[in-house]
VMD Tcl script that draws the C-alpha trace (Angstrom):
set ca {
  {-60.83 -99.77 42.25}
  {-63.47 -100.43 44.00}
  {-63.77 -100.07 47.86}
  {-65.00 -102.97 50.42}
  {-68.31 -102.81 51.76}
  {-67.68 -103.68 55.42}
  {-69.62 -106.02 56.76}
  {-70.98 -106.51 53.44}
  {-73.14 -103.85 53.42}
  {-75.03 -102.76 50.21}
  {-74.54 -99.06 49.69}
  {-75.12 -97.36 46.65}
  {-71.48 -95.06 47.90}
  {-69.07 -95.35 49.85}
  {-66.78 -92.64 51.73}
  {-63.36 -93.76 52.52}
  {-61.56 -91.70 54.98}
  {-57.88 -92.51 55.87}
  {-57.40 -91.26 59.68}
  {-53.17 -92.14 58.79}
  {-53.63 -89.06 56.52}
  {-55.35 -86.89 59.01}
  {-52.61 -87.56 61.28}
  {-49.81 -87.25 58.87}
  {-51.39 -83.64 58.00}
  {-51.62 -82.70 61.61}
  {-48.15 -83.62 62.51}
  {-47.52 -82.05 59.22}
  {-48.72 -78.70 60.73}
  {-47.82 -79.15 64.20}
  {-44.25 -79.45 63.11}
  {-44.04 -76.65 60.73}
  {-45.09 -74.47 63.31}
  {-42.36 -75.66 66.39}
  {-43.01 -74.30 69.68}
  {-46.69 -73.44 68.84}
  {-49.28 -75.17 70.16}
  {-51.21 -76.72 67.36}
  {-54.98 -77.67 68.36}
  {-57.83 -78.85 65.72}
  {-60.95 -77.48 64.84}
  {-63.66 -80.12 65.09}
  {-66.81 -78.27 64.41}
  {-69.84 -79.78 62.09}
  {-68.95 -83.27 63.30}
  {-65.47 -82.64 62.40}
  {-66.29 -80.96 58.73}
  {-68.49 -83.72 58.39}
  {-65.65 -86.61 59.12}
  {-67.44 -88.03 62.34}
  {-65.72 -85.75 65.10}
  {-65.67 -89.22 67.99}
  {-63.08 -91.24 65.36}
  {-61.18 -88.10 64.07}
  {-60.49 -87.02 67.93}
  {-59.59 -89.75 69.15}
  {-56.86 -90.23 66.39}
  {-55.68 -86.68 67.20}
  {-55.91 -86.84 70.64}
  {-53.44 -90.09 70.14}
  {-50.93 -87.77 67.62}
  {-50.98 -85.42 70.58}
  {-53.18 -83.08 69.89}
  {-54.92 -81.56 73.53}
  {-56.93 -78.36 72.35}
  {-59.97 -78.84 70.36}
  {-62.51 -76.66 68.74}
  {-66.29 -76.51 68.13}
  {-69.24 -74.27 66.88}
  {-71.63 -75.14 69.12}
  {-72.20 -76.04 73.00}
  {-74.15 -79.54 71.65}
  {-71.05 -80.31 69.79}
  {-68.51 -79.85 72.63}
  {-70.92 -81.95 75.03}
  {-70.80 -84.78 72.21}
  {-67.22 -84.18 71.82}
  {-66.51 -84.38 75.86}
  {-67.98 -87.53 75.41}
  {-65.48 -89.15 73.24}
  {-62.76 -88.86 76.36}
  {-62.12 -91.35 78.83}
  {-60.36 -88.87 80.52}
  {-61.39 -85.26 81.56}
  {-58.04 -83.09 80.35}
  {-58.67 -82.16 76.57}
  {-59.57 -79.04 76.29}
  {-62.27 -78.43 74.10}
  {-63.41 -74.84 73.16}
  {-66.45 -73.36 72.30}
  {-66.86 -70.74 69.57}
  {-70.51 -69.39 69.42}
  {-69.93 -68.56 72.85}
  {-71.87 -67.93 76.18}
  {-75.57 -68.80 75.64}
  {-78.29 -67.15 77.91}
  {-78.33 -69.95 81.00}
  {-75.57 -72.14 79.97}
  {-73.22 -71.48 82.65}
  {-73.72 -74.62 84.40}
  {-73.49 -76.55 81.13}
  {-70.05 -75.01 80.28}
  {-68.65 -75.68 83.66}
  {-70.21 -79.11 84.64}
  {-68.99 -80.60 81.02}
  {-65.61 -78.93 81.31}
  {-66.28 -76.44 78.47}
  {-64.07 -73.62 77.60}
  {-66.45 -70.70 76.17}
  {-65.16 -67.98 73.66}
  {-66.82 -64.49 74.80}
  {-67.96 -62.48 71.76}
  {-69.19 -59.81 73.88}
  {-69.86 -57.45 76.51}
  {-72.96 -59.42 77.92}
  {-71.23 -62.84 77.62}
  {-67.98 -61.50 79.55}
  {-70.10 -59.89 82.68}
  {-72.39 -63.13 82.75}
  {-69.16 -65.11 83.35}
  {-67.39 -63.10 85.45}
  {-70.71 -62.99 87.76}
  {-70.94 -66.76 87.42}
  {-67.06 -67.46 88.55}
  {-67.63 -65.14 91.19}
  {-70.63 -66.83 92.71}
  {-69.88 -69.91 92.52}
  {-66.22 -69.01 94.01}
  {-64.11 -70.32 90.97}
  {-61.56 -69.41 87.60}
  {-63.35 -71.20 85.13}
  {-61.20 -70.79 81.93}
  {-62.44 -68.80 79.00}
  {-61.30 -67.08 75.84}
  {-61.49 -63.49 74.59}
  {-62.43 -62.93 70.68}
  {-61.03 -59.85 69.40}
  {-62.54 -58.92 65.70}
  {-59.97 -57.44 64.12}
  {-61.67 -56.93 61.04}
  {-63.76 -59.63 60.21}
  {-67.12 -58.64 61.51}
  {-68.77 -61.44 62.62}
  {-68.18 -62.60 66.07}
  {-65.84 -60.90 68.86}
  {-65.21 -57.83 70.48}
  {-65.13 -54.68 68.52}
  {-61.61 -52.44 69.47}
  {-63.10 -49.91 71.21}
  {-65.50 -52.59 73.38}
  {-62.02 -53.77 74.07}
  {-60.33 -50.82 75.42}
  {-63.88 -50.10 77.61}
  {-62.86 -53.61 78.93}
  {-59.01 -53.36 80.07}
  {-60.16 -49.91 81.75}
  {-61.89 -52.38 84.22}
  {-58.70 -54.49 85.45}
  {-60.45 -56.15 88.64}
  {-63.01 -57.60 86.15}
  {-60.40 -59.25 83.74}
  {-58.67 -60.37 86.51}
  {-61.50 -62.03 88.05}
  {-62.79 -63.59 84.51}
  {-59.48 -65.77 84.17}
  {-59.20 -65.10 80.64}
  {-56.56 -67.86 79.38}
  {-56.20 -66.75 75.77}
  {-57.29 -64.04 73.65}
  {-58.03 -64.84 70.18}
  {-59.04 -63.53 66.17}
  {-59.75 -65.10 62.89}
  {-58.62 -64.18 59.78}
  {-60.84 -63.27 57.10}
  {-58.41 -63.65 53.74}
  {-55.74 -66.29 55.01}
  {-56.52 -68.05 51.84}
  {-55.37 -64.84 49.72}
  {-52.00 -64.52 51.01}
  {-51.14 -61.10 49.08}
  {-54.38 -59.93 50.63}
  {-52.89 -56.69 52.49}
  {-56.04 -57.09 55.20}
  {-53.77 -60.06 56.51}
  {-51.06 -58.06 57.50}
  {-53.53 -55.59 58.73}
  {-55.63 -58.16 60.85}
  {-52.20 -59.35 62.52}
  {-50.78 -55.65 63.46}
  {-54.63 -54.82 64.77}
  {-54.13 -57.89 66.92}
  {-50.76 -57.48 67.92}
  {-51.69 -54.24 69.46}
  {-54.76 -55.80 71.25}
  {-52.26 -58.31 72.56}
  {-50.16 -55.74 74.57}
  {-52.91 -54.98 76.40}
  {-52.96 -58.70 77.85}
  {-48.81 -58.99 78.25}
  {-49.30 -62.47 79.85}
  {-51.97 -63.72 78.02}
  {-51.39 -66.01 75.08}
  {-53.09 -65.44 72.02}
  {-54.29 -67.27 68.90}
  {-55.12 -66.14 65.58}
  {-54.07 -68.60 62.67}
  {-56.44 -70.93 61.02}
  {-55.46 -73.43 58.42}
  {-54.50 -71.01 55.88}
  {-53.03 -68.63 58.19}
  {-50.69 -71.19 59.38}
  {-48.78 -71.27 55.84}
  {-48.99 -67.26 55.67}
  {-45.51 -67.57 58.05}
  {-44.44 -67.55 61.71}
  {-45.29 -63.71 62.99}
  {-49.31 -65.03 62.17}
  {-48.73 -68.50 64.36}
  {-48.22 -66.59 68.04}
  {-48.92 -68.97 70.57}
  {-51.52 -71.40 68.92}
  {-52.60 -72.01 65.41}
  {-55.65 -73.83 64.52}
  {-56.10 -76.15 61.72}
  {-59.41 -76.99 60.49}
  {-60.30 -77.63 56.85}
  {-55.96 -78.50 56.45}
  {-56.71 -81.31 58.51}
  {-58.33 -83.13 55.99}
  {-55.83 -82.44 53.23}
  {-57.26 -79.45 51.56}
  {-54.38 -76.76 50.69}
  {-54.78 -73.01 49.80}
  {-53.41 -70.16 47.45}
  {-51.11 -69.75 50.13}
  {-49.26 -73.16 49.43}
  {-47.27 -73.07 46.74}
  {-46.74 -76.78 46.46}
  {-49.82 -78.76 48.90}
  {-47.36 -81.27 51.30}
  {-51.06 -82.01 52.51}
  {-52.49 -85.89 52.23}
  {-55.75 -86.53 50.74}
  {-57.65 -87.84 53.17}
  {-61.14 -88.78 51.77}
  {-61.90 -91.13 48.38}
  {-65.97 -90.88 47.41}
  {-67.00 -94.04 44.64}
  {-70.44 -93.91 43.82}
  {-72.19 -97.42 42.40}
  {-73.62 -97.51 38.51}
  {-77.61 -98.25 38.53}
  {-78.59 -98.57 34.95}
  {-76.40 -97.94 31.56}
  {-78.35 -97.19 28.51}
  {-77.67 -95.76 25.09}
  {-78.80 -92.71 24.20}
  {-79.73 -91.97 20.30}
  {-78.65 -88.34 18.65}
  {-80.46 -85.55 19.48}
  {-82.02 -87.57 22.82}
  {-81.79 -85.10 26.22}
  {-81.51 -86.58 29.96}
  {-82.28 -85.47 32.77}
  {-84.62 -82.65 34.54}
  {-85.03 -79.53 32.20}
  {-83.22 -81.64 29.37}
  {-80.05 -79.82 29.84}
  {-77.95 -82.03 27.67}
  {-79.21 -83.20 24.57}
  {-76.56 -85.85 22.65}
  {-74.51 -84.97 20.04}
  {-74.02 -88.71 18.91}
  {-74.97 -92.00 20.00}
  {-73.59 -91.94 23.51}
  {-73.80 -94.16 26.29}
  {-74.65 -92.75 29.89}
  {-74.65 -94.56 33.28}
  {-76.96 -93.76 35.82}
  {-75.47 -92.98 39.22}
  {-76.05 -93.40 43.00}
  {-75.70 -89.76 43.86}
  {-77.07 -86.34 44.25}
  {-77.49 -83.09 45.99}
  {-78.67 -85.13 49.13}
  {-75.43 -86.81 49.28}
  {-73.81 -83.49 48.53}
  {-72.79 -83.16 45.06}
  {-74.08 -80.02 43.98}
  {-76.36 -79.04 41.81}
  {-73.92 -76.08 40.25}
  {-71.72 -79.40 39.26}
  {-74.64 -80.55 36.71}
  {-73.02 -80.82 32.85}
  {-70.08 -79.01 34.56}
  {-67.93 -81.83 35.97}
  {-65.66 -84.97 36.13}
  {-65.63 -88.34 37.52}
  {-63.15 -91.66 36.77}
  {-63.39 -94.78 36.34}
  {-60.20 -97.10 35.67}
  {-57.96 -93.64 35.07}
  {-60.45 -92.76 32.66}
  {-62.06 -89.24 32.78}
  {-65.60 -89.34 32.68}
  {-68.15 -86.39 32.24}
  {-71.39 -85.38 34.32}
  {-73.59 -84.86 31.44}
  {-77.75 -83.53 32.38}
  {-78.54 -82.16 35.64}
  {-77.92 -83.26 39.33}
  {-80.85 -84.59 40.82}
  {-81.67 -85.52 44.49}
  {-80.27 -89.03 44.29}
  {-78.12 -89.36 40.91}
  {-76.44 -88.26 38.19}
  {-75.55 -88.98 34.64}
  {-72.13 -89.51 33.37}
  {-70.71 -90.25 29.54}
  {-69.19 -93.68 29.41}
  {-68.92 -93.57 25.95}
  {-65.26 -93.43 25.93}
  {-65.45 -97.14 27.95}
  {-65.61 -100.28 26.26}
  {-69.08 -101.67 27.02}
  {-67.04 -105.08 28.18}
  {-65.04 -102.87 30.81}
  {-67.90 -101.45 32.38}
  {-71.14 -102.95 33.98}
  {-74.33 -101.93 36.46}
  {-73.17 -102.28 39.83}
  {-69.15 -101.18 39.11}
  {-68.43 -98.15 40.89}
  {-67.17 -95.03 39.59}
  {-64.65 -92.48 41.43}
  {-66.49 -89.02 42.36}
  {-63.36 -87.68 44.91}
  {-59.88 -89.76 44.45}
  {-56.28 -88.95 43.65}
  {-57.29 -88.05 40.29}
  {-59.67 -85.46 41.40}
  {-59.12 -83.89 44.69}
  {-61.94 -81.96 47.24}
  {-60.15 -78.86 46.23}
  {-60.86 -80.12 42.28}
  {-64.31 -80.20 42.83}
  {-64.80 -77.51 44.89}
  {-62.92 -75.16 42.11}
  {-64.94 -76.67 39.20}
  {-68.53 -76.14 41.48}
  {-67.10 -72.46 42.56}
  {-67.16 -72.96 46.35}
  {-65.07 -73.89 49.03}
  {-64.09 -77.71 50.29}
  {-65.68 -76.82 53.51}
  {-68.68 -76.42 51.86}
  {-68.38 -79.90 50.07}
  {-66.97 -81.52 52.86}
  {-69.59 -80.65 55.01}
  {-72.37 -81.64 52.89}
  {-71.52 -85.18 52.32}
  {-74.29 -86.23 54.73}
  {-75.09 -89.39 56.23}
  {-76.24 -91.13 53.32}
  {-72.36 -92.79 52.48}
  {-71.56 -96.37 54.18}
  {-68.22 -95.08 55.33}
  {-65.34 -96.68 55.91}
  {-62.41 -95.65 57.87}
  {-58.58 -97.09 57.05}
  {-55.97 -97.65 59.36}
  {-57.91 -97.08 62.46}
  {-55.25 -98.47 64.13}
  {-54.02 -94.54 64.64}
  {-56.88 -94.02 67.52}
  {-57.01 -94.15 70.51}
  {-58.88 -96.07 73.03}
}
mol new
graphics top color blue
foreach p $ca { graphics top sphere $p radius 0.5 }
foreach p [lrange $ca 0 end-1] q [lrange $ca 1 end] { graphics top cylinder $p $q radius 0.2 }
display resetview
């Protein structure tokens, strides 16, 4: 069916998101992990969602810790409060001459390392105060966070920790979406050690997939990112997550192509029979991906439809044969992401990961969010 435009807007797509089903998800979560704290990661405008609605909605379901990537984002995010007591987190850490920023916008910094723990602990101390912060502990993933033995250099200084008011100590897990993945088991006893040597510190290590890998990985706070928005893992058995977002994208042209004909850049598909092909609204700037070119699905009416030829910036081509040319017309509007065919569908058939999709859906959609009612003011 095809969506709305609000306000009458002329769009050639239109991205529905459903903030009931974002809330549903995160209640979802924050009740299958009990006394756990269960915050949200945010980051990339909340995986591309528009992080002002989504926050306010979660803020609403109760939802007081929130995570970003950047310091830019966690200013924009601050914004979104009326009041000053979220807490919003900042991953990427303590930037050369951001002190101020952190503290005059109420920012809680993750330190990755050495450097970014003594700048902080001088800064509290000169300015007399315990600004919050967290500690990241890499227990195997090799990215961001301290390495164990930086870590044990660091609890050999006592007066220092004391003096950085280190509220949490956290890790990330690196195969939480491969539950029989022995490194998870690993990462959590690596961490579990670290933890002893901060007895009244809480810690953090679960992300979305990590929350359905069972209680011993949900410690004190778990945080849901890409779950949020209804995509499951390998480590759900059976997803009790909503879908959250529908993507239609609007017919331009329908034509008839004779035997033999080919469409598209590089003439990639070349017809077997007569078939006829509409022409459609979207591309790799809207992010569909290129690696989904003669290699996908759409729908239209329950019908499954075929991307046929290659993805180009602003369209692709689909096979309508299998429509009645009375059912379908220019300007009808055909379903890219529904029911039918999930984010995690499409991220499977163009070998990636729903983040990546998510996140790429751009600007470029008229979107439309449902029951808005859920946020609040």
């Amino acid at each position: 069916m095809m969506p709305l435009a609000d306000n009458h807007k002329i769009s050639n797509s239109f991205l529905e998101i459903n903030i009931d089903s974002i809330v549903h998800n995160y209640q979802l979560i924050n009740t299958k992990v009990g006394n756990t704290e269960c915050a949200a990661v945010l980051k990339a405008d909340a995986y591309g969602m528009g992080a002002s609605v989504i926050a306010k909605a979660l803020d609403k379901a109760g939802c007081s810790t929130f995570f970003v990537a950047t310091i830019d984002e966690g200013i924009e995010l601050r914004a979104c409060f009326s009041k000053n007591e979220n807490k919003i987190v900042v991953l990427s850490g303590l930037l050369e001459g951001s002190e101020d920023i952190f503290y005059d916008n109420n920012l809680t910094p993750v330190l990755n390392d050495i450097e970014q723990i003594k700048k902080w602990y001088i800064y509290n101390r000169q300015k007399k105060i315990s600004a919050p912060s967290i500690l990241h502990i890499d227990t195997g993933m090799n990215r961001l966070g301290l390495t164990i033995s930086e870590l044990h250099d660091i609890t050999k200084k006592p007066a220092e920790l004391k003096g950085l008011h280190v509220g949490w100590i956290m890790s990330h897990l690196a195969c939480g979406d491969q539950p029989l993945d022995i490194m998870n088991k690993r990462q959590l006893s690596v961490f579990l050690n670290a933890k002893e040597k901060f007895p009244h510190v809480k810690a953090s290590l679960a992300n979305s997939a990590g929350v359905f890998l069972g209680k011993s990985y949900h410690l004190d706070m778990v945080r849901p990112g890409i779950a949020l928005y209804g995509s499951g893992s390998s480590s759900i058995d059976s997803n009790p997550l909503k879908q959250v977002i529908k993507l239609y994208s609007r017919i331009l042209q329908i034509r008839t192509l004779s035997r033999g004909a080919s469409i598209g850049y590089g003439a990639s598909y070349r017809a077997s029979k007569a078939t006829r092909v509409a022409t459609v609204g979207l591309g790799y700037a809207d992010g569909y991906l290129r690696s989904l070119s003669n290699h996908s699905w759409t729908f239209f009416n329950g019908v499954r439809l075929p991307v046929i030829g290659r993805v180009s910036m602003d369209y692709i081509t689909i096979d309508i044969t299998k429509i009645a040319s009375e059912k379908i017309k220019t300007g009808d509007f055909i379903e890219i992401i529904s029911d039918k065919f999930t984010l995690d569908d499409l991220a499977t058939v163009a070998n990636t990961v729903p983040h990546e999709l998510l996140t790429r859906l751009g600007t470029r959609h008229h979107r439309i969010y449902r029951n808005t009612d859920n946020i609040s003011k």
